[in-house]
Structures are given as structure tokens and as C-alpha cells.
C-alpha positions as CSV (number, residue, x, y, z in Angstrom):
1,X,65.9,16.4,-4.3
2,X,68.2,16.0,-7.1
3,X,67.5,12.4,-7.8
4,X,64.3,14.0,-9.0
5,X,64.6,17.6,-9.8
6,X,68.7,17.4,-11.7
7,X,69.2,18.8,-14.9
8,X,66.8,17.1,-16.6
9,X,64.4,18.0,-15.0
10,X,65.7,21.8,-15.2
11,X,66.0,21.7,-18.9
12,X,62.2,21.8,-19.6
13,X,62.1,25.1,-17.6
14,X,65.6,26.5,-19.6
15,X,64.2,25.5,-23.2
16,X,60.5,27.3,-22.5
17,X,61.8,30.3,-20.8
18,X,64.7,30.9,-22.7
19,X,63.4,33.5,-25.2
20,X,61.0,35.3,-23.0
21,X,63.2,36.3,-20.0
22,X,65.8,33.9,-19.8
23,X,67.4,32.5,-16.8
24,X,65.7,34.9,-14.5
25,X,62.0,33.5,-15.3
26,X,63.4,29.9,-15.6
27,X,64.4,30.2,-12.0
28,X,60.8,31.4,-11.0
29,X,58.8,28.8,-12.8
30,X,61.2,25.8,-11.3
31,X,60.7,27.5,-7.8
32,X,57.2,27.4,-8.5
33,X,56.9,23.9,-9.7
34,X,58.9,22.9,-6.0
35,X,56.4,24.5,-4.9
36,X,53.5,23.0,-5.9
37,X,54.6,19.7,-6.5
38,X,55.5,19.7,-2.9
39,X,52.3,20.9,-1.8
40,X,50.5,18.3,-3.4
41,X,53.3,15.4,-2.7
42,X,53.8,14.6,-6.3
43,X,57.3,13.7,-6.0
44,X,56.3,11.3,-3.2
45,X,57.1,7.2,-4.2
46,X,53.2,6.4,-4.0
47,X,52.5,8.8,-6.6
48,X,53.5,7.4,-9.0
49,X,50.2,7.2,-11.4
50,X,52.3,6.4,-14.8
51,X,51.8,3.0,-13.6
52,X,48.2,2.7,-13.3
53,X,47.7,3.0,-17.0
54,X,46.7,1.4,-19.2
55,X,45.1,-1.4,-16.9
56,X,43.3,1.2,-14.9
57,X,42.6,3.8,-17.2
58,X,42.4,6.9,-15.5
59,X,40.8,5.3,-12.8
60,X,40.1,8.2,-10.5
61,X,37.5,10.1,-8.9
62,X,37.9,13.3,-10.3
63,X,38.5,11.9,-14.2
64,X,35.5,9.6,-13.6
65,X,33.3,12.6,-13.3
66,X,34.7,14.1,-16.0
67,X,34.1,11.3,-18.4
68,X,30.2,11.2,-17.6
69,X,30.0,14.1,-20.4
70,X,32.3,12.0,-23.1
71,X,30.5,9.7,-25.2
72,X,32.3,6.4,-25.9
73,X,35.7,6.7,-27.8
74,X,35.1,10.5,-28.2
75,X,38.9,11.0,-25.3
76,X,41.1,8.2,-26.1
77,X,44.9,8.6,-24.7
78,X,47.6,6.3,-25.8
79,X,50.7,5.2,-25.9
80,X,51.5,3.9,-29.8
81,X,55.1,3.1,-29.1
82,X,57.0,2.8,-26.1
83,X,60.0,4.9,-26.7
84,X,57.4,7.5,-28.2
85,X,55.5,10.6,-27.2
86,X,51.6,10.1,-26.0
87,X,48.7,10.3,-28.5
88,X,45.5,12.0,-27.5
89,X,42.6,11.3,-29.6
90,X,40.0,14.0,-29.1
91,X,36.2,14.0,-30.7
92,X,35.1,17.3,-29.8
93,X,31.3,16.8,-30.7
94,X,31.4,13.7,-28.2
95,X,31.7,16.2,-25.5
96,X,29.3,17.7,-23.9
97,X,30.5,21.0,-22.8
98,X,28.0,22.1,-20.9
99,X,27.1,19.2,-19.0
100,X,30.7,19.0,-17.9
101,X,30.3,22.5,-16.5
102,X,27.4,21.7,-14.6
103,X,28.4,18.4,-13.2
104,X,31.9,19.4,-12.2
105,X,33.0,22.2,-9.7
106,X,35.8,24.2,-10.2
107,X,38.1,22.6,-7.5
108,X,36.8,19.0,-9.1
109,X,38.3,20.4,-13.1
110,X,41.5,21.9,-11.9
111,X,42.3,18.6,-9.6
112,X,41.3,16.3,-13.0
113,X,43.5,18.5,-15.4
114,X,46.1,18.2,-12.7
115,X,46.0,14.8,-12.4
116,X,46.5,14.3,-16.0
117,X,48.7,16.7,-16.7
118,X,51.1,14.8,-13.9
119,X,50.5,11.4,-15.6
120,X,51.7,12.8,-19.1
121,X,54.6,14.3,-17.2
122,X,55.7,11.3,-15.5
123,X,55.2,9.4,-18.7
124,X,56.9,11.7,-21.1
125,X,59.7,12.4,-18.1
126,X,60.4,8.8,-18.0
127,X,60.7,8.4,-22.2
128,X,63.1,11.0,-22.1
129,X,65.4,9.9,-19.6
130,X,65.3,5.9,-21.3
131,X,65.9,7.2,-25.0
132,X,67.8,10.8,-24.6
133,X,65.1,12.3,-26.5
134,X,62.7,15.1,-25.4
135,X,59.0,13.4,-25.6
136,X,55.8,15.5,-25.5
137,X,52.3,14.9,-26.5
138,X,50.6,15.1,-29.5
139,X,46.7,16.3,-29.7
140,X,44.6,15.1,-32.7
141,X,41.5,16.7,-32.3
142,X,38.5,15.4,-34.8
143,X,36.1,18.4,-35.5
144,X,33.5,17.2,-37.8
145,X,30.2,17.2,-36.8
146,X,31.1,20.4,-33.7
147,X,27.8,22.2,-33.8
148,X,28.5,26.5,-33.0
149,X,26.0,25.7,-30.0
150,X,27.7,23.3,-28.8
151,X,30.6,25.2,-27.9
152,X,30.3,26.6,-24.1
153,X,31.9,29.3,-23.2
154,X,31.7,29.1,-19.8
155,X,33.3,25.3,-19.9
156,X,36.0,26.9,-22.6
157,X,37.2,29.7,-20.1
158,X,37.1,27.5,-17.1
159,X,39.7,25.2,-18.6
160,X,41.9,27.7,-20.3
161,X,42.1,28.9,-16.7
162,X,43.4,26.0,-15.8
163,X,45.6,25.3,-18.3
164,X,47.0,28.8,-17.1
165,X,47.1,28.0,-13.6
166,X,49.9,25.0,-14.1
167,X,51.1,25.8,-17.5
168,X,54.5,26.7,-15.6
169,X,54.7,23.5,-13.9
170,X,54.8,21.5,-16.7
171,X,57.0,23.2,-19.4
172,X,58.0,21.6,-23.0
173,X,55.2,18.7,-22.3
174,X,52.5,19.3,-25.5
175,X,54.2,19.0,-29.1
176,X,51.2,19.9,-31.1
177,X,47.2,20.5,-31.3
178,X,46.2,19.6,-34.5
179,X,42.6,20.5,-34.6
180,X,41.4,18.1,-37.9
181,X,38.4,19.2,-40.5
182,X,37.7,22.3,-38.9
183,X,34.1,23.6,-40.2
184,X,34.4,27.6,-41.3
185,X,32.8,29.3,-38.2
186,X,35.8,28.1,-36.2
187,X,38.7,30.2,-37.4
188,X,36.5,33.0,-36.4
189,X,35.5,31.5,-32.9
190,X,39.3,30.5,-32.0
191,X,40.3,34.4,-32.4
192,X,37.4,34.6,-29.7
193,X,38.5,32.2,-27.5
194,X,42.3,32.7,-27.8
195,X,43.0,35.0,-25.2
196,X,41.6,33.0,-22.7
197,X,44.1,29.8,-23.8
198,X,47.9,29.9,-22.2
199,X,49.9,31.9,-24.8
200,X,52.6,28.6,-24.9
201,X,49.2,26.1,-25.9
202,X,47.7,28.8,-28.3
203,X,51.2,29.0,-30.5
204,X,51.1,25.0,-30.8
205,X,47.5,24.9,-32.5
206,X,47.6,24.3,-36.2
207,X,44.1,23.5,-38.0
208,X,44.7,21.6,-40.7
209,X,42.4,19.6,-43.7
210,X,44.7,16.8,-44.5
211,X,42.2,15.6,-47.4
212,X,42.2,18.6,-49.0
213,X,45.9,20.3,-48.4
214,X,49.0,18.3,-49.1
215,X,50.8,21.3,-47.1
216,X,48.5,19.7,-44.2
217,X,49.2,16.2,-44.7
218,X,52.7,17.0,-44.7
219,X,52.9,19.3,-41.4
220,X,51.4,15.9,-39.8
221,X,54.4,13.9,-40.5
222,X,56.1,15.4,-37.7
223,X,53.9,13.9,-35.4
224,X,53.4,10.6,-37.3
């Protein structure tokens, strides 16, 4: 439909693909994403879940679950300026990863992440097009207090395969993780867990102490 897919939209798929097969795998991922937004009617005009937010606040099924194993301010996603990228506020010792595991099926996490990952696009889509700048998200994930235990490896590689399953469907949308006060153990865990993240989410992490490192404070300037 090229009042939705023009080249715009196409650009995403050019600027992620460019390096790492060129026009040949830029082609493949935009099939793909026809695909699947096709099969789940995300182009259709009632579908259009940018709109629900802020007054609803993710106010479906599948993230209400989800949010049963998220204490109270712990996943916080906003919007700080209008002609902006999204913010996502992230407490990692407010989640409970294991309960999410349990609570959740698989079908239930891969229809929440989609569902989110479609808002951001539709947000960030709609940005772009109204200031001529490419907008993606931002990530600031607050570490302090994450207990080892806490960390569930079972939830970890269930999501990274997630992440993996859609990555290609929605190219040049996350800016930066910036995982903040990151206790010692979990330079050594990451390397763990790595493989199992999509290689284009793992490249964008950058653990930084910004009360300690000026080189840290100043990397966050990009996002601020």
C-alpha cells in the first residue's frame, strides 16, 4: 500500500541492512514485515494503538498480565517531548522475572512484546514523518539493588527470543540501552546472556556509572 509502506517506510530497512548484505537482505526483511504486518492486520485503520496512550496506558490484555510482576513505577514509558523519541524508564529489581515466566505463556509474551513494539513504531513512525527526523527509543535501565538471583534465565532467553523473532519488522526503532549503576557481577553475566539477545539490540547496550565517569555522563547527552 504505498500510502503506508513508501519510502519512508523503506528507509528503516535500507539504513539497518545496508552494511550486512545490502539491498538483497533489505528486500527480505521488508517482504517479511508485509508479511507479518498483514497477517496480523497492523496496517488496518482500527489499529491504530498510538492513540490509546497515554489516557489508556497500555490498556490491554496481554500487557496487563505482564504488568502483574512490575512493582509500581519500576516500567514507565513516555513521551517527554512531542517532536521527540520515546523514553523508557526501566527498574530492573522491580521485576519479578520469574513470576512473569510463570504467569505468562509463550504465545501471551510474544503477543505483549508485539504489541508494544507496534505502538513505539507507530509513534516513532509518526515523529519522523511530522519533523523529517529519524526518532527511536531510548532505554534507561536503573540497576541498583538487581540481586544475581534475581535474574531468570529462563524469562531472559524467552524474551531475547522474541526480540529475535520481530527484530526484522521493526528496523532503526531502539537508539540506545543504557543499563545505569551496574553492580560488578553483571559485566560477567551480560557476556552469558549475549548470545541469546538480537545481535542489532546487543551492539546498542552501553553500561555506564554516570556519578562516577564523566566519559559516562557525557555519552548520555545524546539521548538527553
Amino acid at each position: 500500500d504505498p500510502r503506508r509502506h513508501d519510502s519512508l517506510f523503506l528507509l528503516r530497512f535500507w539504513l539497518s541492512h545496508e552494511s550486512k548484505g545490502g539491498v538483497p537482505a533489505a528486500a527480505r526483511a521488508a517482504r517479511g514485515t508485509l508479511r507479518y504486518r498483514h497477517e496480523h492486520r497492523l496496517d488496518a485503520v482500527d489499529m491504530d494503538i498510538r492513540r490509546e496512550w497515554p489516557d489508556r496506558q497500555f490498556d490491554w490484555p496481554v500487557y496487563r498480565t505482564f504488568m502483574k510482576g512490575v512493582a509500581v513505577h519500576s516500567l514507565v514509558h513516555c513521551l517527554p517531548h512531542p517532536d521527540r523519541g520515546i523514553v523508557s524508564f526501566v527498574t530492573l529489581a522491580g521485576i519479578d522475572q520469574s513470576l512473569l515466566l510463570r504467569s505468562q505463556t509463550a504465545e501471551e509474551s510474544r503477543a505483549g512484546n508485539m504489541r508494544f513494539n507496534e505502538w513505539a513504531f507507530q509513534w516513532c513512525d509518526d515523529i519522523t514523518r511530522r519533523t523529517g527526523r529519524l526518532t527511536k527509543i531510548t532505554r534507561l535501565v536503573d540497576m541498583r539493588g538487581l540481586r544475581f538471583l534475581a535474574m531468570d534465565r529462563g524469562f531472559i532467553a524467552r524474551d531475547g527470543a522474541n526480540s529475535k523473532l520481530i527484530e526484522d519488522f521493526y528496523p532503526q526503532q531502539l537508539m540506545a540501552v543504557y543499563p545505569c549503576f551496574p553492580p560488578s557481577w553483571l559485566q560477567a553475566f551480560w557476556r552469558l546472556v549475549r548470545p541469546l539477545m538480537p545481535t542489532r539490540f546487543a551492539e546498542k547496550v552501553d553500561f555506564i556509572t554516570p556519578k562516577r565517569g564523566s566519559s559516562d555522563a557525557k555519552r548520555l547527552q545524546r539521548a538527553i
